[in-house]
KESE-73752 format. One record per residue (C-alpha): residue number from 1; residue in one letter; chain; x, y negated, z negated. Coordinates in Angstrom, 3 decimals. Each point is the difference from the previous one (the first is absolute). Layout:
PT  num  residu  chaine        px        py        pz
PT  NUM       A       A         X         Y         Z
...
REM end
This chain:
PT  num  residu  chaine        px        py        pz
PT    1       X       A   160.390   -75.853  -130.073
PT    2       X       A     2.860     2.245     1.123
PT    3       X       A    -1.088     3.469     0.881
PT    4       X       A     1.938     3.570     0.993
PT    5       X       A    -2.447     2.360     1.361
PT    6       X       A     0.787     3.861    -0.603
PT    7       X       A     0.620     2.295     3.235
PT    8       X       A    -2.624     3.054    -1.508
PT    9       X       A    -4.068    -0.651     1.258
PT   10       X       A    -1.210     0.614    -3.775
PT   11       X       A     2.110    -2.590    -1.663
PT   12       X       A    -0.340    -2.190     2.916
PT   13       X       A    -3.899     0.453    -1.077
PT   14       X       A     0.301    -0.912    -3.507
PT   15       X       A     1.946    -3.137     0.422
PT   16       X       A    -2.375    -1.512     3.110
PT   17       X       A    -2.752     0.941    -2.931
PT   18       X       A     1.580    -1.745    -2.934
PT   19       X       A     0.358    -3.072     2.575
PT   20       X       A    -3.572     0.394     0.714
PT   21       X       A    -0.952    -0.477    -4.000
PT   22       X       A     2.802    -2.741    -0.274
PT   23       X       A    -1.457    -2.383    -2.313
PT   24       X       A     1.159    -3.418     1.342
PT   25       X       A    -1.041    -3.334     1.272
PT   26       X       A     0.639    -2.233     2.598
PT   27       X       A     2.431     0.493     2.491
PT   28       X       A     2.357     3.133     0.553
PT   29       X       A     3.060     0.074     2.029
PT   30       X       A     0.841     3.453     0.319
PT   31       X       A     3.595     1.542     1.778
PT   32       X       A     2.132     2.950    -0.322
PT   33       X       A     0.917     3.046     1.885
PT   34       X       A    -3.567     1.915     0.451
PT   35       X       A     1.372     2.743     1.514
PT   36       X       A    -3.133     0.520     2.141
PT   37       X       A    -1.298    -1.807     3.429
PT   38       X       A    -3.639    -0.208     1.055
PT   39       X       A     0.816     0.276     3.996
PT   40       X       A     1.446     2.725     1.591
PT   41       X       A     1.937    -2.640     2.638
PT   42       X       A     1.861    -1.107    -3.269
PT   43       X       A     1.633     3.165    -0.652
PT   44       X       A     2.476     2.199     1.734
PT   45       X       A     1.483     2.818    -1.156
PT   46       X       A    -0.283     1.416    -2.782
PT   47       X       A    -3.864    -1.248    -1.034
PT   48       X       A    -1.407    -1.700    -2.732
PT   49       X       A    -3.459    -0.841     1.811
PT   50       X       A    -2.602    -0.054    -2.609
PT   51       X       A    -2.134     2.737     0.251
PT   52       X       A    -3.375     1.729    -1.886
PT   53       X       A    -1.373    -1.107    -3.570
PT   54       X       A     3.771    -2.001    -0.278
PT   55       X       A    -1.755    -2.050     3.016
PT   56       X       A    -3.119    -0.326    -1.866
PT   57       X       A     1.775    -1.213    -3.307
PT   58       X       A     1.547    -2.444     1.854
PT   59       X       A    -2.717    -1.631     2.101
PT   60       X       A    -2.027    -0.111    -3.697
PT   61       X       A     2.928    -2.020    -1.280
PT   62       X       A     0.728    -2.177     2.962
PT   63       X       A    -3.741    -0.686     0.270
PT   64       X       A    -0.843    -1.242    -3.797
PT   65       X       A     2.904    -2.633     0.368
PT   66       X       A    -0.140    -0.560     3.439
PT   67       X       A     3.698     1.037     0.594
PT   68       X       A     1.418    -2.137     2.638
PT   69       X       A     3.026     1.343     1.924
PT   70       X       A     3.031    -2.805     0.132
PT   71       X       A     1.099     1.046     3.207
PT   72       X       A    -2.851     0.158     1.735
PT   73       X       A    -1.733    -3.341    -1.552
PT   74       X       A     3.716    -1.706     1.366
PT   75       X       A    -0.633    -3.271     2.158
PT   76       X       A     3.809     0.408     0.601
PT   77       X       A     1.612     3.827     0.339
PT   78       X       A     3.359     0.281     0.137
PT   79       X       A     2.009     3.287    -0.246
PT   80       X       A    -0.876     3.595     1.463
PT   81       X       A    -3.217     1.556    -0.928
PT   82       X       A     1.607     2.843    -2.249
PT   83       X       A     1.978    -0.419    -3.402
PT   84       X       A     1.643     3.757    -0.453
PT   85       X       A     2.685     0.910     2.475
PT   86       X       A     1.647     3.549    -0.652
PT   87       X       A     2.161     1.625     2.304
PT   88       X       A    -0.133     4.066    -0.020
PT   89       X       A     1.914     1.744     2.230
PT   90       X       A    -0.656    -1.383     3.655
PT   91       X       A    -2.908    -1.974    -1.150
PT   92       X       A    -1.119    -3.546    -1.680
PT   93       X       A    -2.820     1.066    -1.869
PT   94       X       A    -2.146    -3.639    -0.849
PT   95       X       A    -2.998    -0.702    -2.343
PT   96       X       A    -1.416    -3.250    -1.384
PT   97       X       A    -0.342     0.972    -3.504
PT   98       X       A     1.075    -3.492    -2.032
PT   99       X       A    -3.451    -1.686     0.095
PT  100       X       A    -1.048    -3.044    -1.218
PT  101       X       A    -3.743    -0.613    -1.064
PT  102       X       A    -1.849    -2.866    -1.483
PT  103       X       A    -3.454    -0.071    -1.368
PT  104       X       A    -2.846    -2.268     1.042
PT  105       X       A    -2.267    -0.241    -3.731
PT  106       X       A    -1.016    -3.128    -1.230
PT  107       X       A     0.558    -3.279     1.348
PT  108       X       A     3.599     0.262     1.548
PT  109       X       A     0.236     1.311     3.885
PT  110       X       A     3.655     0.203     0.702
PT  111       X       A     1.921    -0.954     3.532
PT  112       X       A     2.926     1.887     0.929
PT  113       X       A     2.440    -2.337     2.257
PT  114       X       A     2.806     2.545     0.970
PT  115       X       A     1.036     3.680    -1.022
PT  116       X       A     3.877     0.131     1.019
PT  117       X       A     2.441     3.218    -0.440
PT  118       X       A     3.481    -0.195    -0.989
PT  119       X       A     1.802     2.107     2.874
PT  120       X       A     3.153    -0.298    -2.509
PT  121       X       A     1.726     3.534    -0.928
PT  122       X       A    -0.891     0.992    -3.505
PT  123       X       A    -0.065     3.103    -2.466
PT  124       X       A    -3.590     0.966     0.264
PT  125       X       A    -1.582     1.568     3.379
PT  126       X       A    -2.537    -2.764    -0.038
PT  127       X       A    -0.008    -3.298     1.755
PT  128       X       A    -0.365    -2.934    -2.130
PT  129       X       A    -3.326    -1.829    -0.008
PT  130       X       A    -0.092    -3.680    -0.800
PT  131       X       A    -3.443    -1.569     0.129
PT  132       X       A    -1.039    -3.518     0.130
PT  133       X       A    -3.184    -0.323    -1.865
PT  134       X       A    -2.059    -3.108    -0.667
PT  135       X       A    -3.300     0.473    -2.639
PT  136       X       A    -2.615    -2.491     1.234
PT  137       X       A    -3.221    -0.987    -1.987
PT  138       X       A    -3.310     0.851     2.156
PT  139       X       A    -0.875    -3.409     1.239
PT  140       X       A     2.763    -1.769     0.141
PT  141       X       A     2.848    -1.240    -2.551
PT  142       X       A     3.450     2.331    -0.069
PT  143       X       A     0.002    -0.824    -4.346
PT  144       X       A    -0.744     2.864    -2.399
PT  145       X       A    -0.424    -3.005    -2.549
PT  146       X       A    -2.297    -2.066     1.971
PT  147       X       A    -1.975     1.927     2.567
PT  148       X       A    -1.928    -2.322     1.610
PT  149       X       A    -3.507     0.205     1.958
PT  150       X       A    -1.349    -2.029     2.737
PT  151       X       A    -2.583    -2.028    -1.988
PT  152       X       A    -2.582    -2.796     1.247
PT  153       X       A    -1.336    -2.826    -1.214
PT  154       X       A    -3.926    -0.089    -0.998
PT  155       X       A    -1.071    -2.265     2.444
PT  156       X       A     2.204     2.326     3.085
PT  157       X       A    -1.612     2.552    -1.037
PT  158       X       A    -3.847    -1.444     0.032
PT  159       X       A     1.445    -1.226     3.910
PT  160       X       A    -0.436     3.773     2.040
PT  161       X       A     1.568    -1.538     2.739
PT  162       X       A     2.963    -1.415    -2.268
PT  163       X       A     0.407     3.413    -1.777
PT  164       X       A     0.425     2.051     3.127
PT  165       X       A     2.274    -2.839     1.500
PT  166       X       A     2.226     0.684    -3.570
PT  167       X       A    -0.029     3.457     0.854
PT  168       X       A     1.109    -0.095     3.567
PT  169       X       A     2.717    -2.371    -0.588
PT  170       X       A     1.624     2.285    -3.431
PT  171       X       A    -0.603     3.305     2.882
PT  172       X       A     1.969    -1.321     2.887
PT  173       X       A     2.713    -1.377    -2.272
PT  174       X       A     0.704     3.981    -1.287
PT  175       X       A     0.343     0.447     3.952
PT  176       X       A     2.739    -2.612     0.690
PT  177       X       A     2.947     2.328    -1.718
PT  178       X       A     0.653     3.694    -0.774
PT  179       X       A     2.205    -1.652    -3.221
PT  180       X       A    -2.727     0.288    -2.742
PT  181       X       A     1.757    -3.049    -1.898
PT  182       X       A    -0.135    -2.154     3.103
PT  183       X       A    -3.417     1.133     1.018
PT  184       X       A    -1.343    -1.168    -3.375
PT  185       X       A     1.531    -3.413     0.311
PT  186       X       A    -1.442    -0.372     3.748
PT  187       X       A    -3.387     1.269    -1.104
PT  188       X       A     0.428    -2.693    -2.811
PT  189       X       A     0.798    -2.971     2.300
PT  190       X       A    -2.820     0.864     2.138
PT  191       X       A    -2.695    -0.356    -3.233
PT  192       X       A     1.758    -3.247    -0.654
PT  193       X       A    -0.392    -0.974     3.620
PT  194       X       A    -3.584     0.669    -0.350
PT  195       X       A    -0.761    -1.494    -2.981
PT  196       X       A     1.499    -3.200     1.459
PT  197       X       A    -2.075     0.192     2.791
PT  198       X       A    -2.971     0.323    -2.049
PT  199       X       A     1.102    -3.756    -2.126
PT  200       X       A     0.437    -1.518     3.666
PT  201       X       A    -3.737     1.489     0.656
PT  202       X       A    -1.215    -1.575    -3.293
PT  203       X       A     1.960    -3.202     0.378
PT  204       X       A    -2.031    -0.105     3.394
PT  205       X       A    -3.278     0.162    -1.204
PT  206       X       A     0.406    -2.177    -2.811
PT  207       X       A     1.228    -2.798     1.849
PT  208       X       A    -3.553    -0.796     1.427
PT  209       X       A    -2.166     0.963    -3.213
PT  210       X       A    -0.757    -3.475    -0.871
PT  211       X       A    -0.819    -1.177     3.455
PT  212       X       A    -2.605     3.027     0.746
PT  213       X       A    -1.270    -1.088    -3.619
PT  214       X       A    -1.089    -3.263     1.351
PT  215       X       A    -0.874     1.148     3.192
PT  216       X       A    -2.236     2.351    -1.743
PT  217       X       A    -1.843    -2.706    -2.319
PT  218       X       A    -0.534    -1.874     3.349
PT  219       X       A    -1.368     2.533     1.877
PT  220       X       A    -2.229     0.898    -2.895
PT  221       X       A    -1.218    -3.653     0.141
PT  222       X       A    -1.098     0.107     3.696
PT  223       X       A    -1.493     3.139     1.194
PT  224       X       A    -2.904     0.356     2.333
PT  225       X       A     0.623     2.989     2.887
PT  226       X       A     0.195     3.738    -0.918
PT  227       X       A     3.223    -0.290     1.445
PT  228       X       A     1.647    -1.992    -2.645
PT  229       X       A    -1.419     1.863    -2.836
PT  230       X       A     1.909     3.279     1.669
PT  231       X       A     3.406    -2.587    -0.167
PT  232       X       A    -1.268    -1.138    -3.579
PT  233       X       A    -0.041     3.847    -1.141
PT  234       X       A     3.023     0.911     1.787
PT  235       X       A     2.380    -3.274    -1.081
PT  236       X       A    -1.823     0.682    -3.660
PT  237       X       A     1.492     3.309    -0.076
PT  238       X       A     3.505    -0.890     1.351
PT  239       X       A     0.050    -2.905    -2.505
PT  240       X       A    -0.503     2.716    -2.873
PT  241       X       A     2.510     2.492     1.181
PT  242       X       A     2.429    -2.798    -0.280
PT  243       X       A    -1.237    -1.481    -3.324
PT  244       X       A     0.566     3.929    -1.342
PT  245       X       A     3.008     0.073     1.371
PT  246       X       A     1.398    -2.996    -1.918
PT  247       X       A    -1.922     1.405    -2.996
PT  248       X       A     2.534     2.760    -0.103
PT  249       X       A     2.889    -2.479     0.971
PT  250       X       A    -0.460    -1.663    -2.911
PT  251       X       A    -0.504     2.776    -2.186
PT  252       X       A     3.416     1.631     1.162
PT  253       X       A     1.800    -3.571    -1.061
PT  254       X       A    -1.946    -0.603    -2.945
PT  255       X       A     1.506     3.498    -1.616
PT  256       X       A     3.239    -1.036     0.608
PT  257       X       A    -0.701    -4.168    -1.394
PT  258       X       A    -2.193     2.084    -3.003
PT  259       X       A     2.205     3.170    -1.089
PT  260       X       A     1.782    -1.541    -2.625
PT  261       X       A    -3.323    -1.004    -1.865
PT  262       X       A    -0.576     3.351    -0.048
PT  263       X       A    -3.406     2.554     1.314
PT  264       X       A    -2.676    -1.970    -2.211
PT  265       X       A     0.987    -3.709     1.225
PT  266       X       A    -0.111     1.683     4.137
PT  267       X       A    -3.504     1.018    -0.654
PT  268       X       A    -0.748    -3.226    -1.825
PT  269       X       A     1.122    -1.665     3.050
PT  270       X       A    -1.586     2.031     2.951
PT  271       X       A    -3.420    -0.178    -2.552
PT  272       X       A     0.237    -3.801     0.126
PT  273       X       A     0.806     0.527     4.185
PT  274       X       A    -2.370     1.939     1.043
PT  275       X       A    -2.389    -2.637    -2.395
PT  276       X       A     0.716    -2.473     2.027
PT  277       X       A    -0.059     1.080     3.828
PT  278       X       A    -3.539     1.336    -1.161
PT  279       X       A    -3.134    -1.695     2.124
PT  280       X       A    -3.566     0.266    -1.853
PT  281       X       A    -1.941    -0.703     3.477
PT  282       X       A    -1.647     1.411     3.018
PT  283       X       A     0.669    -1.926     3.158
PT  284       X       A    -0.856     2.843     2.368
PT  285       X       A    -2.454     2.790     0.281
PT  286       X       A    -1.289     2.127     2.665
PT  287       X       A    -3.731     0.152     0.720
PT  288       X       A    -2.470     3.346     1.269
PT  289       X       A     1.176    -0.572     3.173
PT  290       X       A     3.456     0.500    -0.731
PT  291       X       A     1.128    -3.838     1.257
PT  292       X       A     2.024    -1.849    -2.722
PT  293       X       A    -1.450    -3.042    -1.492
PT  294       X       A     2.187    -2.782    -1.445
PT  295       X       A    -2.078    -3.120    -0.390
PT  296       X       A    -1.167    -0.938    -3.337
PT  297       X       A    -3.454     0.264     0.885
PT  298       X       A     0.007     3.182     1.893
PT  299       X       A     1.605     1.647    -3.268
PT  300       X       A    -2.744    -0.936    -2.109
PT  301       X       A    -2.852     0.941     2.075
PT  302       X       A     1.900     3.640     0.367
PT  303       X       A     0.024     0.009    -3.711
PT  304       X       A    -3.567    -1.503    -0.724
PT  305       X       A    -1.360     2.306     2.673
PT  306       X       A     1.214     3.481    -1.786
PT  307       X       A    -1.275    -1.140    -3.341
PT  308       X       A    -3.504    -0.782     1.732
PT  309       X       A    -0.048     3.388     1.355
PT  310       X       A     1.261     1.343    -3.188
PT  311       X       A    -2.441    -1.230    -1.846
PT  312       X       A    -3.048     1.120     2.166
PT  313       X       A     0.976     3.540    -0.643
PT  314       X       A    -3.204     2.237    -1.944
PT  315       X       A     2.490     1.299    -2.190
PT  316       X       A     0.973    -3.108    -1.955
PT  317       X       A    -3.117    -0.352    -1.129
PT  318       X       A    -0.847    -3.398     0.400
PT  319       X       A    -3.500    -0.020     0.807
PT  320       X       A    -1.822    -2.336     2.470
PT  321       X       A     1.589    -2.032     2.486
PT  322       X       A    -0.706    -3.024    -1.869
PT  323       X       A     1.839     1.564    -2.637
PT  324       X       A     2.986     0.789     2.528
PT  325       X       A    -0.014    -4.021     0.790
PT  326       X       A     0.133    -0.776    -3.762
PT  327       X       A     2.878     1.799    -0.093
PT  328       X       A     2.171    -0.988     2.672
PT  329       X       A    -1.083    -3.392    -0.843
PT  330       X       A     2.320     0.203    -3.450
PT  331       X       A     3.153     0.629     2.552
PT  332       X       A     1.431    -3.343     0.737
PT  333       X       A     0.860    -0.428     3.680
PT  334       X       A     3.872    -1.002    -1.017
PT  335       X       A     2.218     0.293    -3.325
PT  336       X       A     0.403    -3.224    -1.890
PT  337       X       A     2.637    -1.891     0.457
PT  338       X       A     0.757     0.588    -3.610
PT  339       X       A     0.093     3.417    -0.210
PT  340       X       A     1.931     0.424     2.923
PT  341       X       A     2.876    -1.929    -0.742
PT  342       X       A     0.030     2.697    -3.679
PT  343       X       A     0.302     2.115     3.411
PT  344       X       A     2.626    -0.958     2.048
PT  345       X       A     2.115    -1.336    -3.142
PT  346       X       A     3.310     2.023    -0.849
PT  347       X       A     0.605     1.622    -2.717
PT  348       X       A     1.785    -0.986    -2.845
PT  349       X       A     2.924     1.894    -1.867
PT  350       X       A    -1.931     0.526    -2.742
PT  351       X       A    -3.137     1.313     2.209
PT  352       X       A     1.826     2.864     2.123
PT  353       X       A     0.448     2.195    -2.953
PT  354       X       A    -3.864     0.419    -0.298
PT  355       X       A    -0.420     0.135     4.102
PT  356       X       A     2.481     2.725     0.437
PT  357       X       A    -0.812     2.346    -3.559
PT  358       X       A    -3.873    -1.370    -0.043
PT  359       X       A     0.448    -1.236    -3.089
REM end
């Protein structure tokens, strides 16, 4: 937008109003010869300091679009300070009255790299203004068709510690240049660096998933101190971390090995998954006493030991304590071999459908 201010305070009023009501979206960049200054250092001379309810107008503009002064935003100033030279009589009057002003709404912020003067004779009494300007989308990418946003992954951003390393490493790459269009790239290749560091982590634990799985069935098979059932408990839980983790490996490779089947058939799939890594059993519970019990036997007495107590309770209703015996008597001290093998069996294709809607 190109603008010539008027020299009178009324006019100079109206148009700093009909700015004000501008309808218009997005980003401005606003120069012309304003015929005003806001400091009283930029003026000499004959004065065009803004003054009074003119002020007022003005700040009211600047304020709604967040008016951003070229000059002063400049990461590179070249030039003197003033842009009107006039001579009269004995004395150079001066007075920086060719602004330039961009606006701040929506999602562009703007970066200034140089404001240069042409020190070239011409015509006019002002000093030409060229301005190197560079529109830059809040976040990152210098594209008006592609604005891009630093977005994570699901599974970074269920890691806290993996989110806030993301962050750091996009921050200090905007540090690394005052060149918007090289700071985004930096701030890119540090993300990337990141995210490779995060593979190598992965790779890491991976590689010794299936050993800790059979470390962990041995371990299971010969416990005796309290000792090892605090190293049972903590190798159980490292063993799961990693099994998750290779969960969500596979899920990330399966969309890409799946996508061309389509949504239905990558639900199909991860249904028929999730089927099968699915364990129908309780090896492990922990007893009153808060110490974890893995043998067979120790399980069941846990087990037969609540539903005893359960079923001596007045409000059940069951009447004399012969009574109670009768009925623990009709809970069998195992599940039969044929019934638990319906179980621990997977499910077949044609089965999931009534699992998963409860058909």
């Amino acid at each position: 937008m190109s603008i010539y201010s008027p020299h009178e305070g009324r006019e100079k009023q109206e148009l700093y109003e009909w700015l004000k009501n501008f309808d218009l979206e997005g980003e401005w960049v606003i120069l012309g010869d304003w015929n005003m200054v806001q400091r009283r250092k930029d003026t000499a001379g004959p004065t065009t300091l803004l003054q009074g309810f003119t002020q007022e107008k003005w700040r009211e503009t600047e304020q709604k679009w967040q008016l951003q002064d070229m000059f002063l935003m400049s990461s590179e100033q070249k030039g003197p300070l003033f842009t009107r030279q006039v001579v009269r009589g004995d004395r150079l009057d001066q007075a920086r009255l060719d602004r330039g002003y961009i606006t701040r709404g929506g999602d562009w912020i703007s970066a200034v790299k140089c404001v240069e003067h042409d020190e070239g004779e011409v015509l006019s009494d002002h000093i030409p203004v060229v301005i190197d300007i560079q529109l830059m989308r809040r976040g990152g990418r210098l594209n008006r068709r592609k604005g891009t946003y630093l977005k994570m992954d699901v599974d970074t951003l269920k890691n806290e510690c993996r989110k806030n390393r993301v962050k750091s490493a996009w921050q200090s790459g905007w540090t690394l240049s005052q060149d918007p269009i090289i700071a985004w790239e930096l701030a890119w290749g540090k993300v990337r660096e990141e995210y490779k560091e995060f593979r190598r982590e992965d790779k890491t634990k991976l590689s010794r998933l299936r050993e800790m799985q059979a470390e962990l069935g041995r371990a299971r098979e010969n416990i005796s101190t309290t000792e090892e059932m605090l190293e049972l408990a903590k190798l159980e839980r490292e063993v799961k971390e990693r099994e998750t983790l290779e969960a969500s490996i596979i899920r990330r490779r399966s969309r890409v090995n799946w996508i061309k089947e389509g949504e239905a058939s990558t639900k199909y799939f991860f249904k028929c998954l999730k089927a099968k890594q699915a364990q129908d059993k309780i090896d492990s519970l922990w007893d009153q006493e808060e110490n974890l019990i893995t043998n067979e036997e120790g399980v069941h007495d846990i087990i037969y030991d609540f539903y005893t107590e359960l079923y001596r309770q007045p409000e059940l209703e069951v009447g004399t304590e012969a009574e109670s015996r009768q009925v623990l008597s009709l809970l069998k001290n195992q599940v039969e071999e044929e019934d638990n093998m319906k179980l621990i069996a997977i499910p077949s294709a044609k089965e999931l459908p009534f699992g998963v809607r409860g058909e």
